[in-house]
C-alpha positions in Angstrom: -14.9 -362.8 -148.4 -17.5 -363.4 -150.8 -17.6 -362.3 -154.9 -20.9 -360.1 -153.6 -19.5 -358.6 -150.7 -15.8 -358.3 -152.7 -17.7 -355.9 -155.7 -19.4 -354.2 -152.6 -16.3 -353.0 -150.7 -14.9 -352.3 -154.4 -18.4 -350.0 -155.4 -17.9 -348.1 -152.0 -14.1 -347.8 -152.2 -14.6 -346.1 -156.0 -17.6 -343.9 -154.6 -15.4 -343.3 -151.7 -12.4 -341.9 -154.0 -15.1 -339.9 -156.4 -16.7 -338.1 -153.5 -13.2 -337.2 -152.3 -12.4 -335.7 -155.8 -15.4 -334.1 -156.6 -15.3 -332.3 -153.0 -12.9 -330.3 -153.4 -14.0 -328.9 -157.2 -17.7 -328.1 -155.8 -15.9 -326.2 -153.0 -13.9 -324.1 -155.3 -16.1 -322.0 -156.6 -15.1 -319.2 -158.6 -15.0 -315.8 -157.2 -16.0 -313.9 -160.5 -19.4 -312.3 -158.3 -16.5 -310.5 -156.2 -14.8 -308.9 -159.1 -17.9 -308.1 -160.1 -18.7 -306.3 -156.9 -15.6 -304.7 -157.2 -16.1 -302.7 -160.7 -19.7 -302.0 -159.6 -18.3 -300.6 -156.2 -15.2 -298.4 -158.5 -17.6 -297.3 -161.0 -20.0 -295.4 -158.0 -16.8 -294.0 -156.9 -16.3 -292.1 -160.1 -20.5 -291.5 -160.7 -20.4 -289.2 -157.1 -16.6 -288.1 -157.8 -18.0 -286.4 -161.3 -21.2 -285.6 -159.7 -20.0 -283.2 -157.0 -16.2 -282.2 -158.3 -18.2 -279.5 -160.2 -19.7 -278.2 -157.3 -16.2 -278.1 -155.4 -14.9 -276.2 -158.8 -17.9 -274.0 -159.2 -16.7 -270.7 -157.9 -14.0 -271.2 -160.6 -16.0 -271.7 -163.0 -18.9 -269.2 -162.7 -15.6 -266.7 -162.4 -14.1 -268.3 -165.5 -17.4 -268.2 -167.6 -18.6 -264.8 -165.6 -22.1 -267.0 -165.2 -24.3 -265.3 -162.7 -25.3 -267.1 -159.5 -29.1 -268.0 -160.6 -26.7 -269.2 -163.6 -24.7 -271.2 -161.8 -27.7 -272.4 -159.3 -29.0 -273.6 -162.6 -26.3 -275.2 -163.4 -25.7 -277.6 -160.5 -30.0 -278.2 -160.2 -30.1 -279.1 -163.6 -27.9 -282.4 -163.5 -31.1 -283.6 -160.6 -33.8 -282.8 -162.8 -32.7 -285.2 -165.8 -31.0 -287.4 -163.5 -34.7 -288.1 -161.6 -36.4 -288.1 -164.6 -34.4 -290.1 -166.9 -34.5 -292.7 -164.2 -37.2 -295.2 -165.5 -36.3 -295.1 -169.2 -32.5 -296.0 -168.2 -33.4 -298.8 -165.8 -36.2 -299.9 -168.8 -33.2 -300.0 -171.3 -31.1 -302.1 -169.2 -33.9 -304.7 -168.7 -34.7 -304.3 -172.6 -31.1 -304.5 -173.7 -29.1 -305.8 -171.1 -26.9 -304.6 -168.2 -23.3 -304.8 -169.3 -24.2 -303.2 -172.7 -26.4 -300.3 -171.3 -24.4 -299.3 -168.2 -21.1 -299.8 -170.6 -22.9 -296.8 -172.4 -23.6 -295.0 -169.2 -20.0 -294.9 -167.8 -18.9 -293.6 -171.5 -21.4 -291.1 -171.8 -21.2 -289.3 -168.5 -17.6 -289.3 -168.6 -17.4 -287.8 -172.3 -20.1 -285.0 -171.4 -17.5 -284.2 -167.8 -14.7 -284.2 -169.6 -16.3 -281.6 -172.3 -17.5 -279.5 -169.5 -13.1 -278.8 -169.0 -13.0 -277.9 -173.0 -16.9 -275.7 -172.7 -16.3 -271.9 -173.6 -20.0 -270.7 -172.6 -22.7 -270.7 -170.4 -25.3 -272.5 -172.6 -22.7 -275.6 -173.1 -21.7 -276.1 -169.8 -25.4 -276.5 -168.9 -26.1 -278.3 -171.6 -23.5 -280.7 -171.2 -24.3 -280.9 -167.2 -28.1 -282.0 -168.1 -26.7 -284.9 -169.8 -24.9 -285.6 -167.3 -27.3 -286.2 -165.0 -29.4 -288.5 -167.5 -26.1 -290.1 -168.6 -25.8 -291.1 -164.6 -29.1 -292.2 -164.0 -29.2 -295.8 -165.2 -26.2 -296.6 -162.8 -27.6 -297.5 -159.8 -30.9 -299.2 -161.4 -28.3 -301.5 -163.3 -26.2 -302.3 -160.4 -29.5 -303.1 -158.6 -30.1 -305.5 -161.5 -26.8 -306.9 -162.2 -26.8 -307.6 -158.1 -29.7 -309.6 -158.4 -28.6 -311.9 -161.0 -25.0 -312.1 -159.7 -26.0 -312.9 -155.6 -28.4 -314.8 -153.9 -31.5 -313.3 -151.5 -29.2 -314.0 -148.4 -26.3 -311.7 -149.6 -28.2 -309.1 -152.1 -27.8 -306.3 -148.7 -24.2 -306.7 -148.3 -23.7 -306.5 -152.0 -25.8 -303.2 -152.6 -23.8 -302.2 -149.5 -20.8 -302.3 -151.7 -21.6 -300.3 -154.7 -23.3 -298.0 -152.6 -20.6 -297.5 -150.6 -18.3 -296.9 -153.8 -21.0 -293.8 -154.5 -19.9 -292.0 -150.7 -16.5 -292.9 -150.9 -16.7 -290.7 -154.2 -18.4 -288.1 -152.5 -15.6 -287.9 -149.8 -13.2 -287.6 -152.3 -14.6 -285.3 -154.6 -13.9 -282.0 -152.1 -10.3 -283.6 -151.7 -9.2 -284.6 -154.7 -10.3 -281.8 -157.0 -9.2 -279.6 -154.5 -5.8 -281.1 -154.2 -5.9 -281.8 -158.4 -6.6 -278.0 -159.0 -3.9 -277.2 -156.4 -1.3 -279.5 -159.0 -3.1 -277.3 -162.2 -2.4 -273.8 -160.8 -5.9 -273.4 -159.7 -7.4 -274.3 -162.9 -10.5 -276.4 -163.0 -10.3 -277.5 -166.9 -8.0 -280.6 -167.2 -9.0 -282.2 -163.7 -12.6 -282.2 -165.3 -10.6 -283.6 -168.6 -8.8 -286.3 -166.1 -11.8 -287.3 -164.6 -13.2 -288.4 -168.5 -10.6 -290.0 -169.5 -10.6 -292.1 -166.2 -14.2 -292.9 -167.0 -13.0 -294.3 -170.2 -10.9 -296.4 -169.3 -13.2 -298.1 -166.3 -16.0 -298.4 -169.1 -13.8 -300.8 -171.0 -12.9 -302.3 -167.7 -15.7 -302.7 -166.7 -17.2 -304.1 -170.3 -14.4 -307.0 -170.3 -15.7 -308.0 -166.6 -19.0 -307.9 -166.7 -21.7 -310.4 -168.2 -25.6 -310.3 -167.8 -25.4 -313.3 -165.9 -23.3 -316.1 -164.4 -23.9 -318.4 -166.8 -23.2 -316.6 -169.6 -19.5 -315.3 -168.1 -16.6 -317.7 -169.5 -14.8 -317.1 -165.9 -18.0 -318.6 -163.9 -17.6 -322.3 -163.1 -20.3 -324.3 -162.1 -19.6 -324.4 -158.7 -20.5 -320.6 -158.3 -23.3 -320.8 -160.6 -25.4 -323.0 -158.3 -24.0 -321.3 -155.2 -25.1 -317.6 -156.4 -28.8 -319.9 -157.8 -29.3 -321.3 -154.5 -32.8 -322.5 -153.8 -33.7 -319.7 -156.1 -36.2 -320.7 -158.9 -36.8 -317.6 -160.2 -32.8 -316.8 -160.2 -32.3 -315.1 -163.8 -30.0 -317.9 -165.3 -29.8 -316.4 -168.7 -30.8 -313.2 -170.5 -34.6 -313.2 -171.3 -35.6 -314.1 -174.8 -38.8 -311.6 -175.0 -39.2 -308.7 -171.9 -42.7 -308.6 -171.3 -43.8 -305.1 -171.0 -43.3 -302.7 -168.0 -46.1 -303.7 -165.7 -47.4 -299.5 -165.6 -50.7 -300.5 -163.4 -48.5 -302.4 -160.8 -46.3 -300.2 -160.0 -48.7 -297.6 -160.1 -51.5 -299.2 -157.6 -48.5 -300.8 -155.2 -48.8 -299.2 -151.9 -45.3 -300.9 -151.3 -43.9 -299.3 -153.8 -44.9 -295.9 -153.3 -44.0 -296.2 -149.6 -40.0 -296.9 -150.9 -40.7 -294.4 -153.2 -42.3 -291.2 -151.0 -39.3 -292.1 -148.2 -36.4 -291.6 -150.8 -38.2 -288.7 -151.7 -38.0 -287.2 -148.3 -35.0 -288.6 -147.6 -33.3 -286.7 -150.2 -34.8 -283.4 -148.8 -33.5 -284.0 -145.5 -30.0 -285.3 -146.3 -28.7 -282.9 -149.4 -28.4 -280.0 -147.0 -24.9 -281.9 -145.9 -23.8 -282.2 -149.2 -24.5 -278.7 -150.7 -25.0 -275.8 -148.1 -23.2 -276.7 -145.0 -20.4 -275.3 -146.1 -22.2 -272.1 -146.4 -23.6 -272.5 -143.0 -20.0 -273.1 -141.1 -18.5 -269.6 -142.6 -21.9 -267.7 -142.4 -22.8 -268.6 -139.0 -19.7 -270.0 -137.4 -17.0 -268.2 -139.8 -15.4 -271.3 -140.3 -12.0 -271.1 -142.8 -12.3 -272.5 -146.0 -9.8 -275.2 -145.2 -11.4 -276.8 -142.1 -14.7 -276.7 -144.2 -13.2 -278.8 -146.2 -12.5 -281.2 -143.0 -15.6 -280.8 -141.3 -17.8 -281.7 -144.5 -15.8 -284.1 -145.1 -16.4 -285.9 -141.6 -20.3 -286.2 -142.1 -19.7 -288.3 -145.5 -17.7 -290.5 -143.6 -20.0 -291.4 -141.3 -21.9 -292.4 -144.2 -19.9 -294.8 -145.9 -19.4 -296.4 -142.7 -23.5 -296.6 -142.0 -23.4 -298.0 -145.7 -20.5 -300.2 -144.9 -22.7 -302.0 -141.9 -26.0 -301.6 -143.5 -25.6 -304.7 -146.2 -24.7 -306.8 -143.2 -27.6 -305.5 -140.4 -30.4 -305.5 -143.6 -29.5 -309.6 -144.5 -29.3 -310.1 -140.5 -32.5 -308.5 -140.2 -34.3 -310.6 -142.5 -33.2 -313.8 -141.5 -34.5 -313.5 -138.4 -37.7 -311.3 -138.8 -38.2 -312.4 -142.5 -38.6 -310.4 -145.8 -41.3 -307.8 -145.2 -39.8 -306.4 -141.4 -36.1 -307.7 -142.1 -36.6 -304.9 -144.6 -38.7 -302.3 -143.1 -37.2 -302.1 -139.9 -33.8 -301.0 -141.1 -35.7 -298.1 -143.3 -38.3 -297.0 -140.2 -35.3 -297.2 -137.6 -32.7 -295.2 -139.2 -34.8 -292.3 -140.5 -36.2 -291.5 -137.2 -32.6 -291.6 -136.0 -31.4 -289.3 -138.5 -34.0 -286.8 -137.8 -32.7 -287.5 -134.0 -29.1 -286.2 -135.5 -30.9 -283.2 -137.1 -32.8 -282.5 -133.9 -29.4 -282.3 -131.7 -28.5 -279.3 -134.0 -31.5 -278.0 -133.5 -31.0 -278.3 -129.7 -27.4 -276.8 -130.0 -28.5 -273.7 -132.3 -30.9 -272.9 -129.7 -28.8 -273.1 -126.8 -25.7 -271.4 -127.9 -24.4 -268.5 -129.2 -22.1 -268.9 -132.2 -18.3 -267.5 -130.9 -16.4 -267.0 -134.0 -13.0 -267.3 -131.8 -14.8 -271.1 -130.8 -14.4 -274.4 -132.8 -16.3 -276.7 -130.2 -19.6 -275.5 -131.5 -19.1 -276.2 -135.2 -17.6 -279.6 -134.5 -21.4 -280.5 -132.4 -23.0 -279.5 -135.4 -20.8 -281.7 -137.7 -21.7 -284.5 -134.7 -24.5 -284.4 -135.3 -25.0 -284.4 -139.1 -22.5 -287.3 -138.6 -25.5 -289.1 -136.7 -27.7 -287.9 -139.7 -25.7 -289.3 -142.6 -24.6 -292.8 -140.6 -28.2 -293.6 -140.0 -29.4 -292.4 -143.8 -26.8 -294.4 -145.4 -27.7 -297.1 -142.7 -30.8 -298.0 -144.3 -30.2 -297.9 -147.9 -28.9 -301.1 -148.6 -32.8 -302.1 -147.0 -33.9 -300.1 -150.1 -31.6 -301.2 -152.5 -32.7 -304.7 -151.4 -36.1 -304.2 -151.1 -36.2 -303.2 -155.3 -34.1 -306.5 -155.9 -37.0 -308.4 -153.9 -40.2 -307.2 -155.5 -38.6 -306.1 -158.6 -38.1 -309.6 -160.9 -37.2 -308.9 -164.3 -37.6 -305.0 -163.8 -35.4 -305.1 -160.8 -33.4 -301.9 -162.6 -36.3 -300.5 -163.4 -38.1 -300.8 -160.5 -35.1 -299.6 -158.4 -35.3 -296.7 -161.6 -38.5 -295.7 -160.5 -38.2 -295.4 -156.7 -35.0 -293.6 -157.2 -36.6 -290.8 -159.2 -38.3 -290.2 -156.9 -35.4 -289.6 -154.1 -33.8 -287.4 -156.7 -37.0 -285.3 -157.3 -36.3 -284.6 -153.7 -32.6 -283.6 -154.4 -34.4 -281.4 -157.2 -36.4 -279.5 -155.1 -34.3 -279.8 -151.9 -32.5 -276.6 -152.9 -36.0 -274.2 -153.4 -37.4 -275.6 -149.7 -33.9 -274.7 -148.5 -34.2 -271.2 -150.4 -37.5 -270.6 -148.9 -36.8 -271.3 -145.7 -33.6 -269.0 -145.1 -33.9 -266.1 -147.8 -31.2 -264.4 -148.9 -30.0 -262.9 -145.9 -30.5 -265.9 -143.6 -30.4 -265.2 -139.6 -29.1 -267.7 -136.8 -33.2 -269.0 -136.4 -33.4 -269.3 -140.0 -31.1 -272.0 -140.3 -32.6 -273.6 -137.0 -36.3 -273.5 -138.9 -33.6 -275.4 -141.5 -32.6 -277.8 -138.9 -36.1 -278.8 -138.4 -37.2 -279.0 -141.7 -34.7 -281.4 -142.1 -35.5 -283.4 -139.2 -39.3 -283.1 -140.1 -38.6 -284.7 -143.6 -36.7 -287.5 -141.7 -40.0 -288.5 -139.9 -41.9 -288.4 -143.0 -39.1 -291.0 -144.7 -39.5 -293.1 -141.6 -43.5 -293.0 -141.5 -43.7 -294.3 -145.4 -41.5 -296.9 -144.6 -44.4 -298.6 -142.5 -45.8 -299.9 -146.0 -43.0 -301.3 -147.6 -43.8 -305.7 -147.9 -40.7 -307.2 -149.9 -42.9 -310.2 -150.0 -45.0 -309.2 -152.4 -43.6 -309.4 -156.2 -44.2 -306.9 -158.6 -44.9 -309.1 -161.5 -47.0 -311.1 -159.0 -49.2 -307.8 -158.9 -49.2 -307.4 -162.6 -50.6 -310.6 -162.8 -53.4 -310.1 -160.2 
């Protein structure tokens, strides 16, 4: 063998032994994006568990505080209307200051203002303290929006959002349970479970403050290894916090048709969906007299068919866009599931019109909860398209882009409660709450037909720039 071909064999044999070392480094990543995932998906458990345990408790309380009902109506609107309109300026604050240090603040503050609704003596503090609330809460999505998109790449942002979105209905599941179950353990009082609840909140805001960093590079736990897996191919991947935030591009997002597509069909997606959330109960004992302890079960059931549309929705919204691309991969999910939700709303509109409500009869009921099961599973079907959608076009104002569209969904939630009003009165009849039914189902199609706008291919900053 020759000296050449003897310093060959040795080159390849020492390239040979590098590659087989450095293999299994680049392979083992680290999995700090998970954990990551993980305090995201806990913290929307307790943002829905705080949001609805005072509705659960609020027959207790109004007796407790002798608040009148248009008291007490005020009292649980109230947390919508600074919660949609404190949407932008918390999603702005977290792309001007940084996630981990804003939504930090967020988890504090809500949880401080809930447990001081269990120490409030009168009306005017208890809705005081339930308004901030809701503006306390409203960055949390927008920054979880944001922190996804610097934490995942474009092929796994749906699954992700699936995740912390599925924290926010496993909280609503448990709220009815939990604080019923906690109030049970207090002798019926509702004080110190709203007391637990904040001090919870405490301790996940540190929790959460020790885990999270704006971005991969800048977290002491992130190798390399997952810092160019969660990059990708990505070159406008936010690999460290922004020097200078240009400002919010206002004409953009105010001449985007896209954008106001998402925006209009969380808007009346919020109309159509809150009735399962806040007045079913009242429908199952007025119209079915249903005991308060199977209401508890049968409201229970429609939420979770929700977390499990929101559990497959992360996974059908990345499948969908590899293989019709950005702009249908993400407006398909959207268009589809609305129109099957108002499908849901429509069957119990069928079923109120072709039966007579038996209170000695539990079949009936349990339709109704089918299908407002079918309602809620294909609603939370298609949010993780949303969620995604905001991470797409969004750039540097992902959280406040995502701020903006969900305003608008909550404006919905706002208002939900006055078209509800309207349309059963005070003494509502058995075709009043069908006319509900439709309504419902009607403000399903009108989510589905703005979703026929929505492009994920086209950048907000890029419009800015136009």
């Amino acid at each position: 063998m020759s000296d050449v071909e003897a310093e060959a064999k040795r080159g390849s044999s020492k390239l040979a032994e590098s590659f087989v070392d450095a293999q299994p480094a680049a392979a083992r990543s680290t999995s700090v994006r998970i954990q990551l995932t993980g305090m995201l998906t806990v913290m929307g458990c307790l943002l829905y568990l705080d949001r609805y345990a005072v509705g659960i408790a609020s027959e207790r309380i109004r007796e407790d505080l002798q608040m009148t009902q248009t008291q007490m109506s005020w009292f649980l609107s109230l947390f919508f209307w600074s919660y949609a309109l404190s949407q932008v300026p918390a999603g702005w604050l977290s792309d001007r200051f940084g996630p981990r240090k804003m939504l930090t603040a967020y988890i504090l503050g809500w949880s401080l203002f809930t447990g001081m609704i269990g120490a409030a003596t009168q009306v005017w503090q208890i809705l005081q303290l339930r308004f901030l609330c809701g503006a306390a809460q409203a960055g949390a999505f927008p920054v979880s929006s944001g922190l996804v998109r610097a934490w995942f790449p474009v092929a796994r942002r749906g699954a992700a959002s699936s995740m912390v979105a599925l924290g926010g209905r496993t909280g609503a599941c448990l709220a009815p349970i939990l604080t019923a179950a906690l109030m049970t353990a207090y002798a019926g009082e509702w004080r110190p479970v709203l007391i637990a609840y904040g001090t919870a909140g405490i301790v996940i805001a540190i929790a959460f403050a020790i885990i999270c960093r704006d971005t991969p590079r800048q977290h002491p736990w992130c190798n390399e290894a997952e810092c160019e897996l969660i990059e990708g191919s990505d070159k406008n991947h936010s690999r460290s916090a922004p020097a200078d935030q240009p400002p919010f591009p206002w004409r953009a997002v105010l001449t985007t048709a896209s954008l106001w597509g998402n925006s209009l069909t969380q808007l009346f997606t919020n109309i159509g969906w809150l009735f399962v959330v806040t007045w079913l109960p009242r429908y199952l004992e007025r119209v079915h007299t249903v005991p308060l302890n199977e209401q508890a079960l049968m409201t229970a059931v429609p939420t979770l068919a929700g977390i499990l549309g929101m559990f497959c929705g992360g996974w059908w919204t990345d499948r969908m866009a590899r293989q019709f691309g950005l702009k249908w991969g993400r407006r398909l999910p959207v268009m589809i599931t609305r129109f099957m939700a108002a499908c849901g709303y429509l069957m119990c509109l069928f079923v109120g019109l072709a039966s007579t409500p038996d209170p000695h009869s539990r079949w009936l009921p349990w339709v109704i909860i089918v299908g407002l099961s079918m309602a809620t599973f294909c609603c939370d079907l298609g949010v993780p398209a949303l969620w995604a959608y905001a991470q797409d076009v969004g750039g540097k104002f992902t959280a406040s882009i995502m701020g903006w569209t969900n305003m608008f969904g909550n404006l919905g939630a706002a208002i939900a409660p006055l078209i509800y009003n309207a349309v059963l009165g005070e003494t509502p009849a058995l075709q009043d709450w069908n006319n509900l039914f439709a309504v419902c189902a009607g403000m399903f199609v009108l989510s589905g037909c703005a979703a026929l706008v929505l492009d994920s291919t086209k950048p907000i900053m890029a419009e800015a720039s136009a």
